[in-house]
N, C-alpha and C positions, 0 to 999 in steps of 0.2 A: 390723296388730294394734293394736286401743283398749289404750290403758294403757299402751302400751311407750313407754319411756328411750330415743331416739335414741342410737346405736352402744353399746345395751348388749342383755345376751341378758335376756328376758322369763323373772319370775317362779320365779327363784333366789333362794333361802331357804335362813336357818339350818334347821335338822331341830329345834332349841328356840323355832323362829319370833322368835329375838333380831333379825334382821338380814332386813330386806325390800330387791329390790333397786328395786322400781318408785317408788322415793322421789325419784329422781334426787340425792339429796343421799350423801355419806359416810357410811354407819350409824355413830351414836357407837359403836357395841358391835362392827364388827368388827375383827377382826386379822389379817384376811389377806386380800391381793385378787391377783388377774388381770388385768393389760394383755396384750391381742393386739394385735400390730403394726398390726392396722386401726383399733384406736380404742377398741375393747370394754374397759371396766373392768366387772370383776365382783367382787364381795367374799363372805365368808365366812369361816368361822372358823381360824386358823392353827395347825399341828398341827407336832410336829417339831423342829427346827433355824429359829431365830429369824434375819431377815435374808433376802434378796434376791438372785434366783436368774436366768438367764435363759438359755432352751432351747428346741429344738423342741416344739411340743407333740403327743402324738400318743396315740390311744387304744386302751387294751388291754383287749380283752374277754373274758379268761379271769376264772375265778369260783373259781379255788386259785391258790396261788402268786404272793401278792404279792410274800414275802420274795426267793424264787428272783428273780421278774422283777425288784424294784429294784437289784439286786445282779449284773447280768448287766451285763459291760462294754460289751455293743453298743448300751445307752443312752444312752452317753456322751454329754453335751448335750444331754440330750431330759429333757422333762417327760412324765412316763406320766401318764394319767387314766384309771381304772379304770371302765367303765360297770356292772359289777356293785354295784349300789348298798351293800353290807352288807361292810367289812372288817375284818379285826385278830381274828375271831373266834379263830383259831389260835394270835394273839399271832407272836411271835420267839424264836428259839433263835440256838445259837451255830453249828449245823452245817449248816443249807439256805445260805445268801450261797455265789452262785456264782463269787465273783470267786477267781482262783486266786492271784493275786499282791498285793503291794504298790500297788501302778501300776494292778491292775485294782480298786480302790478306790471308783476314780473312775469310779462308773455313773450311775445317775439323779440329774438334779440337785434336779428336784421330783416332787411325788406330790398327785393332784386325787381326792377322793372325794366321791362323793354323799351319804352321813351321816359323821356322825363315827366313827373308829376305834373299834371297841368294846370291853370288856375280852375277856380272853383267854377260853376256854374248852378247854383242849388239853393232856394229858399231858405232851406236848413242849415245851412255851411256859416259856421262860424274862424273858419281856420284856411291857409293853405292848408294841404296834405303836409311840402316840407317844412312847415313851420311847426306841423301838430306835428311830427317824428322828430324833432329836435326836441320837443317839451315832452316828447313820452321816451326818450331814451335810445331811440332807433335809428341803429343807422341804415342811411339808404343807399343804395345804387342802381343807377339807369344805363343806357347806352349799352343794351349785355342783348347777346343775340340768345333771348329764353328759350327760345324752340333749339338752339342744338342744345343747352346743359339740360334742358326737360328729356329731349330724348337721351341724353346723358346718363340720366338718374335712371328713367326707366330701364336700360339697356345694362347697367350695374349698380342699381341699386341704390342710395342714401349716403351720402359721402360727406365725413368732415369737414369744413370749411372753416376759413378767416374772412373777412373781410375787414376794408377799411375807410373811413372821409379820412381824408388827409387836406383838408381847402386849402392850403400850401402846397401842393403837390410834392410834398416828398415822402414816399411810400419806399419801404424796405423791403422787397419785395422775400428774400432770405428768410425776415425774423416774420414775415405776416406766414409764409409758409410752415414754418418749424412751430408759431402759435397752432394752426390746423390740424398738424400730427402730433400735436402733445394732447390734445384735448380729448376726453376720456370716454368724451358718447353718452349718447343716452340709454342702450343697452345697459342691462344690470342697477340702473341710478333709479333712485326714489325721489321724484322729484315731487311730486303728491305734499311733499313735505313743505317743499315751499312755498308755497302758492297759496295751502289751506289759509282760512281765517284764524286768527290765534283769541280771538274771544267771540262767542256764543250773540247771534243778532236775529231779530227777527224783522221778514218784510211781507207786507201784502201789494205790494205793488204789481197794478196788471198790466197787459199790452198794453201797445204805443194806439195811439188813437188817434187820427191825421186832426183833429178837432180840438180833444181833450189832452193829446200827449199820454204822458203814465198819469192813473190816478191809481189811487186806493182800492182795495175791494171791498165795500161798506161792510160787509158780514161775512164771517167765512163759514163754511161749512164741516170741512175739516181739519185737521192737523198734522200738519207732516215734518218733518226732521230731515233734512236735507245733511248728509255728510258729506263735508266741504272737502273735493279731492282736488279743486279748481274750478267749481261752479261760475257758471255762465249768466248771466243778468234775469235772459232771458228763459233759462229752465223755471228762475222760480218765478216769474212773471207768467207763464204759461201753469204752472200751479196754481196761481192766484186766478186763473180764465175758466178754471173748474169748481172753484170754493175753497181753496185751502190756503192756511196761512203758514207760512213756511219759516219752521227755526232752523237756522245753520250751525251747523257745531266746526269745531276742528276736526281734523282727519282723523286724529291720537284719540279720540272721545270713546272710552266704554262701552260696551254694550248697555253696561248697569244702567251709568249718565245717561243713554239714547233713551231707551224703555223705562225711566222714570222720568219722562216727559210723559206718557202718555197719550203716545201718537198714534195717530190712525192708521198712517202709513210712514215708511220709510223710502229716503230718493240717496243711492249710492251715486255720487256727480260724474260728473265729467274732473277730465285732469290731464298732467303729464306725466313721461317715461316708463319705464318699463312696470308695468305691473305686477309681474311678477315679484321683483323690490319691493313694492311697495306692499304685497299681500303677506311679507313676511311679518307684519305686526297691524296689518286689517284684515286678515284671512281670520284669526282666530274671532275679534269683533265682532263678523259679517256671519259666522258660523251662529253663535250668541242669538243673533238678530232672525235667522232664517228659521230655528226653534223654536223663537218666539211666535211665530206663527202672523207675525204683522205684515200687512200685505208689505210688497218691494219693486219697487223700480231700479234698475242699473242704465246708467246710459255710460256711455265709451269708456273709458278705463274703470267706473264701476260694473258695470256689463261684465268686462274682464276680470275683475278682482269678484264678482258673483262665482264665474265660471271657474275662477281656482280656488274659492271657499266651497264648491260642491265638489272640485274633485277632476277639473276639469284640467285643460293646459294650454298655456298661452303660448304664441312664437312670433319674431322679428320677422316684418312685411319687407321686400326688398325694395320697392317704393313707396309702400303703402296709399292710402287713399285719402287724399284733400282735394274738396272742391265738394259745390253744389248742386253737381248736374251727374248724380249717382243713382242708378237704375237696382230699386231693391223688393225683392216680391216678396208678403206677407202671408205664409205657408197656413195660414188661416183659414183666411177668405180668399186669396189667388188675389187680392190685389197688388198689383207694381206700383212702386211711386217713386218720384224722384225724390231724393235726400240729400241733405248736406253729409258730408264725413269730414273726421281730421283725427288719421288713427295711424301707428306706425306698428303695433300690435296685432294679433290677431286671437282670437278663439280657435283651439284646433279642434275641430266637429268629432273627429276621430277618437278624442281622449273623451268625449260626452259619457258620464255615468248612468246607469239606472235610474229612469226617470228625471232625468234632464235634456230637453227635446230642442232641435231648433224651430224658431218661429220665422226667423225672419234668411233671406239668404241674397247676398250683393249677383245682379246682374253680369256685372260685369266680369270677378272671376270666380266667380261659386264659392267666396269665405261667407263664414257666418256672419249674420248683421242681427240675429236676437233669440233668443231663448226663452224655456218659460220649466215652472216645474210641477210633474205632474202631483196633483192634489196638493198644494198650497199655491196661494197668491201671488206669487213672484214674476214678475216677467223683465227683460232686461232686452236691451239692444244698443248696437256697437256705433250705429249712427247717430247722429244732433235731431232727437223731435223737436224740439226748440226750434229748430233751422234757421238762426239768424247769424249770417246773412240764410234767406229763403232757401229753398222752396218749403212751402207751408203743406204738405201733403202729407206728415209725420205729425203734426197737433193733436189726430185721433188719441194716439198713445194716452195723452194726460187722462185724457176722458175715460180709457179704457183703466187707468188706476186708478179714479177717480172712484169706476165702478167695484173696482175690487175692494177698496174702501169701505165702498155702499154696504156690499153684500158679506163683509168679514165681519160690519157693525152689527146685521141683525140675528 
């Protein structure tokens, strides 16, 4: 390509045309840049929580739901970049962030846009966008051409990264790099660990209600034990939409502690990094648990931590799968639907033991998206039924645990 910056991406610009990158020099005017562990320095303008961050970088292409997505613990040590070029139009409120605890706080570290956050426009919106990313920790950057480092990642895969606000514009461009290549990845890491709730809560709290908001669910029907691997607001709020009132434990919790609750059913969460880490001390647990014969749900790194507690085996995605507009057919009934994902793992179909089937399989490049086990209650899948942010086409799921519930009670 004439004109390009050796080890930088062509033709990233402020959206005010402040900041050119093909200068090869440090634009006086920016405040915020990107080191990728290969060498790429990019700059653009710094949005958010001021200071220096370092994460997976990975890209999400849904086009609602920023808030929802930076606020979901399974990103934990990941940089999201949105390839939907137009954000913050919604603004922030106080009731979409889907972390459910304390400990699940700690989601997104950074956040990459293609123009700048814009003001709100939303009934709901109690916030800028940049003003809620400075109060939840995030740093931001805009002005970044998303479509070449999207095709970036696609084309080799998930790359260490720095970023930083610097609102003084003095960025180090050496020490931001050498932060990206020291940084240890999420391969191998249990991060399950931190995100979990560190003490025991219960909620009946149901979907949002354009009228009612969240209310209560006056009676519940069942009981379910949710183990907090990074649980989503909305998993146990979609529990509460079928009858059941949902205890969260820690990740570390017993089988014993689980099963004298006396639950109907069990919900393995959602979460981050490498599964495989983390099933080195919930593998035995979840083994416990599948004996006991109580129905089971897994959704995204419990899905996975299911499939290496039966024997199965999980592998690093080279891009892996985030965004909302995911095409996945339910080997059931033959229905497609579209689904949310935010997964950087996989299930390898291949390693599936004796009587562990898939149910569900992604469109897009034929990975597993769910399983189930013959002759016991269990079923699991690698996508968000939850789906917030949307699409709502995955809600059946609760219902379908709901039923196994029904039918393990009589």
């Amino acid at each position: 390509m004439p004109n390009q910056v050796a080890n930088q991406v062509p033709n990233t610009k402020f959206t005010n045309n402040e900041v050119s990158q093909n200068s090869g020099k440090t634009p006086q005017k920016a405040t915020g840049a990107i080191a990728l562990a290969d060498g790429t320095i990019i700059f653009g303008r710094g949005s958010g929580a001021s200071g220096t961050v370092v994460g997976e970088l990975c890209f999400n292409t849904s086009i609602t739901g920023y808030q929802e997505i930076l606020t979901d613990p399974s990103y934990n040590n990941q940089i999201v970049m949105f390839t939907f070029p137009h954000v913050g139009n919604v603004g922030a409120n106080d009731e979409d962030n889907e972390e459910s605890s304390v400990n699940g706080e700690t989601a997104a570290r950074g956040a990459i846009f293609r123009a700048h956050p814009t003001p709100p426009a939303n009934w709901r919106s109690k916030d800028h966008l940049g003003a809620w990313l400075r109060k939840k920790g995030i740093v931001g950057i805009s002005g970044v051409d998303t479509r070449a480092l999207t095709r970036r990642i696609r084309e080799g895969g998930m790359q260490k990264v720095a970023i930083v606000h610097a609102p003084d514009g003095v960025i180090d461009k050496a020490a931001l790099l050498a932060t990206a290549r020291a940084w240890g990845g999420v391969e191998g890491a249990d991060l399950a660990k931190e995100v979990s709730t560190s003490e025991r809560f219960e909620t009946t709290e149901n979907l949002w209600h354009i009228v009612d908001g969240y209310k209560n669910t006056d009676a519940a029907t069942y009981h379910v034990v949710v183990v907090d691997f990074g649980v989503k607001k909305n998993i146990l709020r979609n529990l509460a939409s079928v009858g059941a009132r949902a205890t969260v434990v820690p990740a570390t919790t017993s089988a014993e502690d689980i099963l004298a609750l006396n639950p109907d059913g069990i919900v393995l969460s959602n979460g981050p990094g490498d599964p495989a880490a983390t099933a080195e001390h919930a593998a035995p647990m979840i083994r416990k648990l599948i004996d006991s014969n109580k129905p089971i749900l897994g959704i995204c790194i419990g899905h996975q931590l299911l499939a290496l507690s039966l024997g199965a085996k999980t592998m690093k995605m080279a891009a892996g799968h985030h965004g909302a507009n995911h095409p996945v057919k339910d080997l059931e009934t033959g229905k497609v639907e579209i689904v949310s994902m935010n997964h950087g793992f996989t299930v390898d179909p291949n390693s599936l033991p004796e009587g562990v089937v898939q149910s569900h399989v992604s469109l897009f490049d034929g990975t597993n998206s769910g399983l189930k086990v013959t002759g016991k209650p269990i079923i699991s899948v690698q996508h968000h039924p939850e789906a917030s942010p949307g699409p709502q086409d995955s809600f059946y799921l609760f219902q379908r645990f709901a039923d196994l519930m029904k039918s393990s009670a009589c």
